[in-house]
KOLDO-434734 format. One line per 2 residues: number of its first residue (from 1); their letters; for each residue x, y, z of N, C-alpha, C. Coordinates in steps of 0.05 Angstrom, whole numbers. Each point is the difference from the previous one (the first is absolute). Example, Ala and Ser with C-alpha at 12.3 -4.5 7.8 and 13.67 -1.06 7.14 Angstrom:
! KOLDO-434734
1	as	264 -114 156 -18 24 0 18 24 0 | -7 21 -14 16 24 1 -15 22 14
//
This chain:
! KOLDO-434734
1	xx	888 656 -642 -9 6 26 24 3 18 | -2 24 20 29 7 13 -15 -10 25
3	xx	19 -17 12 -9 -2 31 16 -2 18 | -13 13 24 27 -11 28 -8 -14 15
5	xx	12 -5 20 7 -23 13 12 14 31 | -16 -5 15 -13 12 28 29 -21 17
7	xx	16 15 17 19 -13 20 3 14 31 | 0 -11 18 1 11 24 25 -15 18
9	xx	14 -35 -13 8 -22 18 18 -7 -18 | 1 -16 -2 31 -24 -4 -2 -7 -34
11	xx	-28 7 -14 4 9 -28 13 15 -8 | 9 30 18 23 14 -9 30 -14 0
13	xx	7 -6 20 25 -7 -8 6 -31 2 | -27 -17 -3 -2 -25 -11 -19 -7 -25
15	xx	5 19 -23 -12 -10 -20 -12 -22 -10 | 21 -19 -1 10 -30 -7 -11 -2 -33
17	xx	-25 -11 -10 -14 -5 -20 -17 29 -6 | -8 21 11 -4 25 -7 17 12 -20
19	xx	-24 0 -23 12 16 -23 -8 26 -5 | 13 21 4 8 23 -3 13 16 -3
21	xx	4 32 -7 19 15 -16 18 0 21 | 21 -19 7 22 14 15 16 14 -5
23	xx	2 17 -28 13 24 6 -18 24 19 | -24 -2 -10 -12 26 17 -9 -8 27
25	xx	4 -22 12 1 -8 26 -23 4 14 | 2 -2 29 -26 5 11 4 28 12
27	xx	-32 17 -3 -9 24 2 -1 12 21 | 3 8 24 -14 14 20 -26 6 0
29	xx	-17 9 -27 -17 12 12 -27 -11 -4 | -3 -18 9 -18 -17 -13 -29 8 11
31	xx	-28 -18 4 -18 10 25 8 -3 15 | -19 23 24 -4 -13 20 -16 -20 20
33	xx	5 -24 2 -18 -10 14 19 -16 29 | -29 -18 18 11 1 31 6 -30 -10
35	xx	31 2 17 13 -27 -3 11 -3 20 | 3 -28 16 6 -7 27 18 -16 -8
37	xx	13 -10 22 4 -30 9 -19 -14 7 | -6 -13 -19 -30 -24 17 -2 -28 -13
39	xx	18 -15 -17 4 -22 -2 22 -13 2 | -2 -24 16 19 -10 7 -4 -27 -34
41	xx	31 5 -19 2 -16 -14 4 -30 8 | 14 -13 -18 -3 -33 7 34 -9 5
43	xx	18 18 -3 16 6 10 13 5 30 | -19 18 15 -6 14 32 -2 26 -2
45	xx	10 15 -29 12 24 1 -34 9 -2 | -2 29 22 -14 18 -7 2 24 -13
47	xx	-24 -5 -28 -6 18 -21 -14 22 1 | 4 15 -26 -22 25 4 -21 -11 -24
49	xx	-30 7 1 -19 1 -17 -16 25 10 | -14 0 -17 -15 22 -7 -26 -10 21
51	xx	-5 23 19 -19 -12 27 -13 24 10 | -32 -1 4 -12 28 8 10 8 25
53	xx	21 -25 16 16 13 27 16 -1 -9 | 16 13 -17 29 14 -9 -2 26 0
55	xx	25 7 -8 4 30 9 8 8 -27 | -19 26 -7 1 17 -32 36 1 -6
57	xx	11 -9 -22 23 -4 -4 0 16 -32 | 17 10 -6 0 -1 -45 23 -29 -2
59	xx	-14 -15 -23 9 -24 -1 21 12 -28 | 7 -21 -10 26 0 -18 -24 -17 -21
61	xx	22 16 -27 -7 -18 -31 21 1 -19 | -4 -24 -12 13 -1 -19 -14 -6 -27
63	xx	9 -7 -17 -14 -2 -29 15 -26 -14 | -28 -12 -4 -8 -28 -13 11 -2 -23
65	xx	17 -17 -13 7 -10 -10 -13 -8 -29 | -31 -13 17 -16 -6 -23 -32 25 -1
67	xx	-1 -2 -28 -21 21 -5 -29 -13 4 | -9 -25 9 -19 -5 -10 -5 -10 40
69	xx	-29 3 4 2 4 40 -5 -26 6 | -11 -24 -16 -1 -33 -7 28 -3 12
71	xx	26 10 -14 32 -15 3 8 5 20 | -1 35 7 10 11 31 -17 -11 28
73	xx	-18 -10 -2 -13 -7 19 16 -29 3 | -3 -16 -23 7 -29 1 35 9 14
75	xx	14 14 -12 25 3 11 -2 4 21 | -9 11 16 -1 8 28 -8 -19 15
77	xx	-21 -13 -11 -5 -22 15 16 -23 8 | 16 -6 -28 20 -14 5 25 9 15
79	xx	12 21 5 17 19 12 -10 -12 32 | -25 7 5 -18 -6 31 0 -20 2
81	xx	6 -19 -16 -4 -36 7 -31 -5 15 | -13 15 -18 -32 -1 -2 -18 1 -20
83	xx	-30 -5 2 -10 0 -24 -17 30 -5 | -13 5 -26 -5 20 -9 -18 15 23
85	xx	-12 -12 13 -18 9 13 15 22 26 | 23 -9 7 12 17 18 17 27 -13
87	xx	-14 8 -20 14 19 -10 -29 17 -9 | 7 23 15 -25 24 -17 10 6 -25
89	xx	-23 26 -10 10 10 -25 -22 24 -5 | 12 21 -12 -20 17 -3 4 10 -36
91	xx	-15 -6 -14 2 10 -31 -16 33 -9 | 24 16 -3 -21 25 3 -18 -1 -30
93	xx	10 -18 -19 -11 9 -34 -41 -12 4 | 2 -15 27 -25 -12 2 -9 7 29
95	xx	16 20 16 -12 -5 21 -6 -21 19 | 17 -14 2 -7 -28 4 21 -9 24
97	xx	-13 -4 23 20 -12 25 -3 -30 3 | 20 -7 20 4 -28 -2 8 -2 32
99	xx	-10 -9 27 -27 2 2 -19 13 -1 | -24 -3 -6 -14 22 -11 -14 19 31
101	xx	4 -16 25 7 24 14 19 5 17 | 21 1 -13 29 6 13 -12 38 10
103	xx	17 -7 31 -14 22 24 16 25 -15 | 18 -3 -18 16 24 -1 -6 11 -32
105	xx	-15 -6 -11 -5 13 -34 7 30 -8 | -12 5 22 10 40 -2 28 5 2
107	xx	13 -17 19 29 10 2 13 -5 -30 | -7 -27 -8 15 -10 -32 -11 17 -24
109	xx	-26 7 -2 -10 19 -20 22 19 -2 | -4 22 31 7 23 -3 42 -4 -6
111	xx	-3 -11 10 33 -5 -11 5 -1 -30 | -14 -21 -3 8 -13 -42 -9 25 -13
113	xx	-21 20 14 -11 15 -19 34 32 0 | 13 -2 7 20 9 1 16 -1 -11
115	xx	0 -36 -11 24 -7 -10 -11 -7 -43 | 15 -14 -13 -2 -12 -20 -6 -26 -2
117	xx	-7 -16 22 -3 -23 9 -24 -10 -12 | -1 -16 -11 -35 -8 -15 -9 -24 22
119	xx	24 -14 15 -14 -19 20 21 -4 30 | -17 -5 15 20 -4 26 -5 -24 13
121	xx	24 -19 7 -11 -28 14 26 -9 36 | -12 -15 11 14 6 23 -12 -27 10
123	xx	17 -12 22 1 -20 17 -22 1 28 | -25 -12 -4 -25 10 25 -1 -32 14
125	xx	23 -5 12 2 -19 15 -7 14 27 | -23 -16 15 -20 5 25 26 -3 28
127	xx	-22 14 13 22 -4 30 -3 -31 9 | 27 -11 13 -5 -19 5 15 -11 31
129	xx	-11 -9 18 16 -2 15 -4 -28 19 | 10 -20 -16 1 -27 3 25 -18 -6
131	xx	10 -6 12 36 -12 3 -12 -31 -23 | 19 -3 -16 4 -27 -22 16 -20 26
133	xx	-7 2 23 12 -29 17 -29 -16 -3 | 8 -23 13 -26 -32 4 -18 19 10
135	xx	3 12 17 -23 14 17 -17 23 -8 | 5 9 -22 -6 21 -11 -7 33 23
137	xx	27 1 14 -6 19 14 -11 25 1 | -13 11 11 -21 22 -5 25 28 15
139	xx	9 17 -8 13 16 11 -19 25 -3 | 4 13 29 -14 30 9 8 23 -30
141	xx	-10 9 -15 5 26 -7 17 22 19 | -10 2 26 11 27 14 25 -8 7
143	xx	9 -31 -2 26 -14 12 20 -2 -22 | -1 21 -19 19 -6 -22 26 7 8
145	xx	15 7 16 22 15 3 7 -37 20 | -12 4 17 0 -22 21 5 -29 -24
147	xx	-17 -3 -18 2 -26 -19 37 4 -16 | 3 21 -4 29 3 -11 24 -2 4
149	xx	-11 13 34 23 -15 25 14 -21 -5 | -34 -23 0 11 -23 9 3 -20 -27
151	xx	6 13 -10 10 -16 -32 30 2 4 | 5 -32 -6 26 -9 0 15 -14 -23
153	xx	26 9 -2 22 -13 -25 -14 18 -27 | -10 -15 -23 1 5 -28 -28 17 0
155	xx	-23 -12 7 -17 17 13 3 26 11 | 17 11 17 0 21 12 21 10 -17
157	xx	17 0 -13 9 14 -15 -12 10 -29 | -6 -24 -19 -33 7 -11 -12 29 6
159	xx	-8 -6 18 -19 18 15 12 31 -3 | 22 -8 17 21 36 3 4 4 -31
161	xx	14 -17 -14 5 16 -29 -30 10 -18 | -24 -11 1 -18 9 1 -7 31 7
163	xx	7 8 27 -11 18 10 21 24 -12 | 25 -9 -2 24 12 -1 1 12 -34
165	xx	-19 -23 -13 12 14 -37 -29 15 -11 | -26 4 25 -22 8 -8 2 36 -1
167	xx	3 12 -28 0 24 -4 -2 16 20 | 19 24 7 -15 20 23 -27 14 0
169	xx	-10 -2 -26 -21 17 -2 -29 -20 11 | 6 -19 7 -22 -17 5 2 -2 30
171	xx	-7 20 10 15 12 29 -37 -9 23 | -2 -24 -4 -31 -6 12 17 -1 37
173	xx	-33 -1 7 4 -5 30 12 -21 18 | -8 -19 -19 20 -18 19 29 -7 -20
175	xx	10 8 -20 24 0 4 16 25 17 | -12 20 0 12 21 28 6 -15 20
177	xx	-22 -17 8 3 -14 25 18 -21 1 | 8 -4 -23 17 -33 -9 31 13 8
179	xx	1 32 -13 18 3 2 11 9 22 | -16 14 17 7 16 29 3 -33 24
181	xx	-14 -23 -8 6 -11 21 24 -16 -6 | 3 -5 -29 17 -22 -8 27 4 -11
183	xx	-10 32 -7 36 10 -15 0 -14 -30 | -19 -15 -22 3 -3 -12 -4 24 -29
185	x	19 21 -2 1 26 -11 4 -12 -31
//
């Protein structure tokens, strides 16, 4: 079983435990689906996930390492420092999605059906926007530019190298905006 492995963030040029063909690297042309900035990790840095308020992007792939969608999933998971469940998966030999209603099925069909790919799996970590302090602070969505401001020391750099090593092609709405107010190019 040939499979890829769906990237839009810091899986590209933070692999770590991601096993895959690095000679043939990651792809350009992957699907398209809408990906934002909409979780704030446990870190401070804000991430992109896959969000029905993101903006239509073509994501990046690479190719899995392992043939069997049991290993690549578990790898990824571990890669995410999460469990299986935060990882989709779509198996074309069964037709078979993982969640079974992930909003975007048509975009991943019509893609794999292009490629040689027998399965496709990807990181469907939810928007989140709740600060890891005592207080569990609740931050505005529309205040993302404003929340990045005011991130200070290791945090706010975090943050900029984040915004700074995220592919050009993942050109969503509010990193336009990240970048016209903040200069982080």
């Amino acid at each position: 079983m040939k499979i890829a492995i769906l990237g839009w963030g810091s899986l590209i040029w933070q692999p770590k435990e991601l096993k895959f063909n690095a000679n043939v690297g990651w792809k350009e042309n992957g699907p398209v689906l809408r990906i934002e900035f909409a979780r704030i990790s446990k870190d401070g840095r804000l991430t992109l996930v896959i969000t029905p308020n993101g903006t239509e992007v073509p994501t990046l792939y690479a190719i899995s390492s392992f043939d069997s969608l049991d290993l690549a999933v578990l790898n990824l998971a571990v890669r995410e420092g999460s469990g299986r469940k935060s990882i989709g998966y779509y198996d074309k030999t069964k037709d078979e999605f993982s969640p079974i209603d992930f909003s975007f099925k048509e975009n991943i069909k019509n893609w794999i059906q292009t490629t040689d790919f027998d399965g496709v799996i990807w990181t469907k970590l939810p928007e989140k926007w709740i600060l890891n302090d005592e207080n569990k602070t609740k931050i505005d969505p529309n205040n993302r530019i404003e929340y990045l401001q005011n991130l200070k020391g290791p945090e706010s750099a975090l943050a900029e190298e984040y915004i700074r090593n995220t592919p050009k092609q993942i050109a969503t709405t509010y990193r336009n905006q990240i970048i016209e107010s903040l200069g982080w190019e």
